[in-house]
C-alpha angles and dihedrals in degrees: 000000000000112000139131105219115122094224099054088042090061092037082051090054099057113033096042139055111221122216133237081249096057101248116115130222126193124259112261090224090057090044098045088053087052099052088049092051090048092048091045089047088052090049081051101051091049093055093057094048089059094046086051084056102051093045090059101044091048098028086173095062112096141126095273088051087059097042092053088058117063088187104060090039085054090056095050094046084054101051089042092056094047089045089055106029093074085190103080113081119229098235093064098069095026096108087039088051089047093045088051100047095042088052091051098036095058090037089076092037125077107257094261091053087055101131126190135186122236096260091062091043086053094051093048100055085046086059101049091059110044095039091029122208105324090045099046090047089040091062097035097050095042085046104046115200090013101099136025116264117253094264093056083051105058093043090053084052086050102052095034093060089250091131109106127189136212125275078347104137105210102211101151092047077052098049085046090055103046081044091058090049100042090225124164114181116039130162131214142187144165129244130173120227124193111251130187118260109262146134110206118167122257091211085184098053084029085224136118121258129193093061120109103269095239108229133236108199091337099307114111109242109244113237102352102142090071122127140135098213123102093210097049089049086047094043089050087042084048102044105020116084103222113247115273095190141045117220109211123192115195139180129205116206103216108229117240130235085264096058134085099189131073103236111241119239137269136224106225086180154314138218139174113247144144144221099295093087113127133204088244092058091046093057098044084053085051093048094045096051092042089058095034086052098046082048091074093077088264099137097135096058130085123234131181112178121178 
């Protein structure tokens, strides 16, 4: 740092300390401030590589092609704002985030190549079967890409142990469920809901389903409408009123002290029926699924049905 120029000499005065040996080092503060310039240039510098690549991997993508579509420049106002905005929690778009991508994402893919997460693929079987089949189509054909096809469905009911069958009481998918939990005190009771007249074929069960469950001792016999005679199907369609009802039996789960979430209910089971049901036959169901439950080696827990 030896030099006679007045302008470096003054430069060197200020910005450095000399020693008692002559020599001059530069002050920590000034140093620290430079280090920070050349790493926020080099930030800099990266960013704009990266804009130059995208640039020239998407040479269509500029301001004036945003700008030409209100949508995309929509979806990158809205990240922005829940990338910059700390107090939204994560958790609450996260299903928004997932439909979205999902929409976009198969758009660009051939229909056999559509993927969806798990959380899509959840929603829609809840969906399904809240809304049933219309709903469900009504929603998937009017939003391409945003829902799996009918096909995709039934086989996730399938693997995840959806599938219910007629008059069929479910009482170890039950007990799996109250172990889960943990859960130690549940109710359960029965209601009939109104249900429109039809037979439709269980090919799994290989039965007919849409005529009244006959009883035995109040219990609905499982699969009893099965046959592989035509006469026998045409003499049931000719001299058996369809069921006009469906009988539900559920059970609540009662959340414990630990929990901060109601537990949702289950379907013990469901049968058609009709108004021929008598109190006798109410309480017999009540007193088989108390014992069947109990069973289950479910003794600890605590159980009220009505």
């Amino acid at each position: 740092m030896n030099c006679s120029e007045p302008d470096f000499l003054t430069i060197r005065e200020r910005s450095c300390f000399q020693l008692d040996n002559g020599k001059y080092i530069v002050k920590v503060g000034l140093l620290n401030n430079l280090n920070y310039l050349l790493d926020f240039l080099k930030q800099q510098q990266q960013n704009l590589n990266v804009k130059n690549d995208s640039i020239e991997k998407y040479p269509g993508l500029s301001y004036e092609f945003i700008n030409k579509h209100p949508l995309l420049k929509t979806l990158i106002d809205w990240y922005l704002l829940i990338d910059e905005d700390d107090r939204i929690c994560d958790d609450k778009h996260r299903l928004i985030k997932e439909f979205i991508n999902a929409i976009i994402y198969n758009l660009t893919k051939p229909s056999n190549h559509f993927r969806y997460s798990d959380n899509i693929k959840d929603f829609a079987l809840s969906l399904y079967i809240l809304g049933g089949k219309l709903t469900y189509e009504f929603v998937r054909l009017n939003l391409p890409g945003s829902l799996p096809n009918l096909t995709m469905l039934h086989s996730l009911i399938s693997n995840s142990n959806l599938k219910i069958s007629e008059a069929e009481f479910r009482f170890d998918e039950l007990q799996n469920k109250l172990k889960n939990l943990n859960i130690q005190y549940a109710f359960g009771s029965e209601d009939m809901t109104s249900v429109i007249k039809k037979i439709k074929y269980d090919s799994i069960t290989n039965t007919f389903v849409g005529f009244p469950t006959p009883l035995a001792h109040g219990i609905p016999i499982k699969e009893y409408y099965k046959t592989d005679s035509f006469d026998i199907l045409k003499l049931w369609f000719s001299s058996i009123e369809k069921s006009s009802l469906l009988n539900v039996h559920i059970i609540q789960p009662l959340q414990s002290s630990s929990q901060n979430v109601i537990p949702s209910p289950f379907l013990l089971a469901a049968y058609g029926t009709n108004t021929t049901t008598t109190a006798d036959d109410i309480l017999q169901r009540g007193c088989y699924i108390i014992q069947s439950i109990f069973t289950k080696k479910n003794k600890n827990n605590w159980f009220f049905y009505w």
